[in-house]
N, C-alpha and C positions, 0 to 999 in steps of 0.2 A: 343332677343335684337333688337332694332331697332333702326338703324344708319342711321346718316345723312353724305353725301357723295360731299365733293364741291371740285371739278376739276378747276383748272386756271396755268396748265403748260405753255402755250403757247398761240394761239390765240382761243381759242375752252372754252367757261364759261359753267362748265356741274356739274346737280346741282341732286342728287339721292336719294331715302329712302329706305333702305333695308333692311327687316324684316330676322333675320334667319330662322324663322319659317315660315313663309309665301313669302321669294323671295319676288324679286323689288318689292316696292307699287308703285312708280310713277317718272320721270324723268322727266328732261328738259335738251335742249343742245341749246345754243347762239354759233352759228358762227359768225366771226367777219368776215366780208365782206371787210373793207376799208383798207386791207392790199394789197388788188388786184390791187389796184391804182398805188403800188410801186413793186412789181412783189416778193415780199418777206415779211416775218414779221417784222413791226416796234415794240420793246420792248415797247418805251412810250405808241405809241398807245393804245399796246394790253393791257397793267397795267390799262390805264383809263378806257378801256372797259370795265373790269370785275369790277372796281370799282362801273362803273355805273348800269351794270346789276345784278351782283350775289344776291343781295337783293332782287329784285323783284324775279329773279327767286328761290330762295329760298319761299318763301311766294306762289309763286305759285305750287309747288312741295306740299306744305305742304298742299294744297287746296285741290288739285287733290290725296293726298294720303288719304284724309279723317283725318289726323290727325291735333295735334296742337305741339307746342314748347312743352309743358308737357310731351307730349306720345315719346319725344327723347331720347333714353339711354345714346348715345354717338354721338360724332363727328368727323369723317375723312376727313383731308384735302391733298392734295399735298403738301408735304414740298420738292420737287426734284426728278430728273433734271429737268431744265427747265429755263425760264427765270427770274431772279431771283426778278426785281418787280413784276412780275403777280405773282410768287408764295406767294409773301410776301401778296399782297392780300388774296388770300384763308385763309392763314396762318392766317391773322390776324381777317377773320372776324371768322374764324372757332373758334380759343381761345376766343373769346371774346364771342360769345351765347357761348360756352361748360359752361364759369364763369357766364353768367348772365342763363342757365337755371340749373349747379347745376350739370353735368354731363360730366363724362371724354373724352378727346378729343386724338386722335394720328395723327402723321404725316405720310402716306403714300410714298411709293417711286412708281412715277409714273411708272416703266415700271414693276414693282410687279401688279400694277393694270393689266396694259395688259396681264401680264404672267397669270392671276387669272380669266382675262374675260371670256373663255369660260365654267365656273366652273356657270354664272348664266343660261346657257342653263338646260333642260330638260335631255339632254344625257350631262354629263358632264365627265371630265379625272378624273380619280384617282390617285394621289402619287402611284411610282415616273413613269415621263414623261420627255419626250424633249419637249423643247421648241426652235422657231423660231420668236423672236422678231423681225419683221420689219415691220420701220414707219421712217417718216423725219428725226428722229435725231438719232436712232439706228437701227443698223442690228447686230443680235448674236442671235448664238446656246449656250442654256444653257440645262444642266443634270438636272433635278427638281426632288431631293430627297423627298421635305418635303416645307413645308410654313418654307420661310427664308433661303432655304438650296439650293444655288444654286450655280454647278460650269460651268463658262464659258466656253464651249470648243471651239468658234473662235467668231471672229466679226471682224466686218468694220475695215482696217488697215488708212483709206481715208471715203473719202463719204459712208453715210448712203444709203441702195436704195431708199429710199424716195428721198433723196433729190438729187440725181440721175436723178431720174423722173421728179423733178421740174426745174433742169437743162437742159436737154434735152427738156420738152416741151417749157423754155424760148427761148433757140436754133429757134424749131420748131414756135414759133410768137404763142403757143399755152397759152399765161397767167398761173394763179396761183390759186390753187394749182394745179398739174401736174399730176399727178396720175388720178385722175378719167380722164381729158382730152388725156391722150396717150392711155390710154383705149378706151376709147370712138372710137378716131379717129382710133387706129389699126385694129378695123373689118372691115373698107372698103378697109386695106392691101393688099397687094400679095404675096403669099410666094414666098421667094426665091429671094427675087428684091435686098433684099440687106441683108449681112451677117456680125454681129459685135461678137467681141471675148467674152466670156466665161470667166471672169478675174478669175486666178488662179485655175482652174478647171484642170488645165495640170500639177498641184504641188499638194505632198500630205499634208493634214492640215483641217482645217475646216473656215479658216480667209477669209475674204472676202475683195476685191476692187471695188468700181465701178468706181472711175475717172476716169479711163482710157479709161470707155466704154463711158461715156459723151465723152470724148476728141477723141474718134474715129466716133462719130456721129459728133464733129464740122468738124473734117479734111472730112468725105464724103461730108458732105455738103458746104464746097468749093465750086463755079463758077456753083452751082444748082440753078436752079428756081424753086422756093417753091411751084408749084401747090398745088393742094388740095393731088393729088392722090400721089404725091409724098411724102408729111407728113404725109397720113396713111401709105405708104411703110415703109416709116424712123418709124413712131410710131410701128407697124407691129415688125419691126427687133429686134429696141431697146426692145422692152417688153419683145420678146420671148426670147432675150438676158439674160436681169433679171432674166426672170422667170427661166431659163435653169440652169443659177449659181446656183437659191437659191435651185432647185432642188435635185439637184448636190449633194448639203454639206450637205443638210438632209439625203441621201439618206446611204452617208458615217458615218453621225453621226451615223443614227440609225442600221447599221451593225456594225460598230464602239460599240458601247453601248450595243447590244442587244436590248434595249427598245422598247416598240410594241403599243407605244404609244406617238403621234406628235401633239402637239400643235401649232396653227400659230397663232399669234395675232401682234396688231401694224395695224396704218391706210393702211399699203399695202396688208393686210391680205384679204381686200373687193376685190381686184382684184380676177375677175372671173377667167382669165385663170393663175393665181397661183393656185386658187384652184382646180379647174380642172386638172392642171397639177402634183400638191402634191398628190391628194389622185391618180391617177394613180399609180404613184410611190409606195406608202406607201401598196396600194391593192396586185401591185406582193411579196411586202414583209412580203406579213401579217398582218401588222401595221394598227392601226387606226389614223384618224387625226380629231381633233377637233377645231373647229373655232368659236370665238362669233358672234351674227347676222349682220348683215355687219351697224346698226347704233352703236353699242358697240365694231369696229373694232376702229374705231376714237376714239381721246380723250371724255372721257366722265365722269359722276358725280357716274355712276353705279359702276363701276369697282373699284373705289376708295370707297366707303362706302360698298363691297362685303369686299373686304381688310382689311379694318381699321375693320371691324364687325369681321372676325378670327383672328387676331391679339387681339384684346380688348378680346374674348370669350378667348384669352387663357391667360389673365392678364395682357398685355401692355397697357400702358397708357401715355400720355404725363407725366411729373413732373414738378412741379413751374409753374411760371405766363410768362416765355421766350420760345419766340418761335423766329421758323430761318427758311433761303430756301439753300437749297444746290444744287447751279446750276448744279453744278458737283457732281455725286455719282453713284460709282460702285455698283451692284446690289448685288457685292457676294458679299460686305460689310457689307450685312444687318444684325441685329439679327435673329437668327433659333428661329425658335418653336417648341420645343420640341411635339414628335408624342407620 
């Protein structure tokens, strides 16, 4: 079966073809740049961007995969979370080629993509695993029985760590998006210069907070002058901050669980010293941790037609000619597929 894969949760237009027989044929991914102007996502913006790109980039996808619209079985788009005209874009050019090429289309839950992404590597997990969703707009440990079969055991009670990061580095004078830049600037750090809390690591549970730990990076930085050396110190603390928490709650999940098997996925997943510091962890306990390649950590068009292609392979399909975006949607809400 081969699926066509169109990504528009957010500000990221990511457009995929994926054989199940033969893994990805070919990708593209549109970042949208003119959000950096306003140190955040604009919704309109980001809705006319994918308007204007997902067509080309689709016809280029289909170039570079060596096929044409005929050779498409099926079509998966993003139907949620997310913002809810970009997704209504995806949504709506997806229904509309599935009807004008004659073949079934499904709607995708975007953090099901990210939970699935390292499933297109070479070493890939096998049911059942933990998973550690984190990106801008979620943080959570889920149980992964099965495709479809997931039960939450903690997340964000407050801010996502993504957006954590993108707080701290507006703090820091460091722009948007925040993530690769705290990274960046924390290897020229010092250990030790400065030390931020571990939110709820001293309580037993697996939930997560980060606002506190932004809001303890503004109070340091009080009557400081921002040299340079100073914002890799502050970038330096706060990471290893993050990193320590998200550690922490895998490390309880998966004694908690038994599971000997950890997934990380979500745009925070590309940070080097997460991972470095997860698989330490996971190593004294046994555990394996799997991660997709750090361009399939972001939103992307791949992860959504991997999805939408096991989903359809086990009989889902959209019904009728109405399509929707559900800005909000719990992931254990999903339909299971039966193993």
């Amino acid at each position: 079966m081969i699926v066509l894969g169109l990504e528009t949760s957010c500000d990221d237009t990511g457009v995929a073809i994926y054989d199940t027989k033969h893994g990805l044929l070919g990708h593209k991914l549109y970042s949208q740049i003119v959000h950096a102007d306003y140190g955040g996502i604009v919704p309109e913006l980001a809705s006319r961007d994918h308007i204007r790109k997902l067509l080309p980039l689709i016809r280029s996808v289909l170039a570079e995969s060596g096929i044409t619209g005929a050779d498409i079985d099926g079509i998966a788009y993003t139907t949620g979370p997310g913002l809810a005209g970009a997704l209504l874009v995806g949504a709506a050019v997806g229904r509309a080629l599935a009807w004008t090429w004659g073949v079934p289309s499904i709607g995708v839950h975007h953090m099901e993509g990210h939970l699935l992404s390292p499933m297109l590597e070479d070493e890939a997990p096998e049911f059942p695993f933990l998973a550690l969703l984190v990106s801008g707009g979620h943080t959570m440990i889920a149980d992964v029985q099965g495709l479809g079969q997931y039960s939450i055991l903690g997340e964000s009670v407050d801010d996502a760590v993504g957006e954590a990061f993108d707080k701290t580095a507006k703090l820091l004078g460091l722009g948007y998006p925040g993530g690769p830049a705290i990274s960046q600037h924390a290897e020229a750090g010092r250990a030790d210069v400065y030390r931020f809390p571990r939110p709820m690591t001293d309580r037993p549970g697996l939930d997560f907070s980060f606002s506190g730990l932004k809001t303890a990076v503004a109070t340091e930085l009080e009557g400081l002058a921002l040299t340079d050396q100073v914002i890799a110190d502050i970038a330096r603390a706060f990471q290893e901050a993050a990193v320590d928490t998200l550690v922490i709650k895998c490390r309880r999940a998966l004694e908690q669980t038994g599971r000997t098997q950890l997934v990380v996925a979500g745009g925070v997943s590309a940070n080097r010293h997460l991972r470095d510091a997860m698989q330490a962890m996971a190593g004294k306990l046994g555990a394996q941790v799997y991660y997709p390649r750090p361009q399939f950590s972001t939103d992307n068009g791949a992860m959504i037609a991997l999805a939408g292609a096991l989903r359809m392979q086990a009989g889902q399909k959209d019904e009728g000619l109405a399509f929707y975006a559900h800005p909000r949607w719990a992931i254990d809400e999903l339909t299971p597929v039966a193993s």
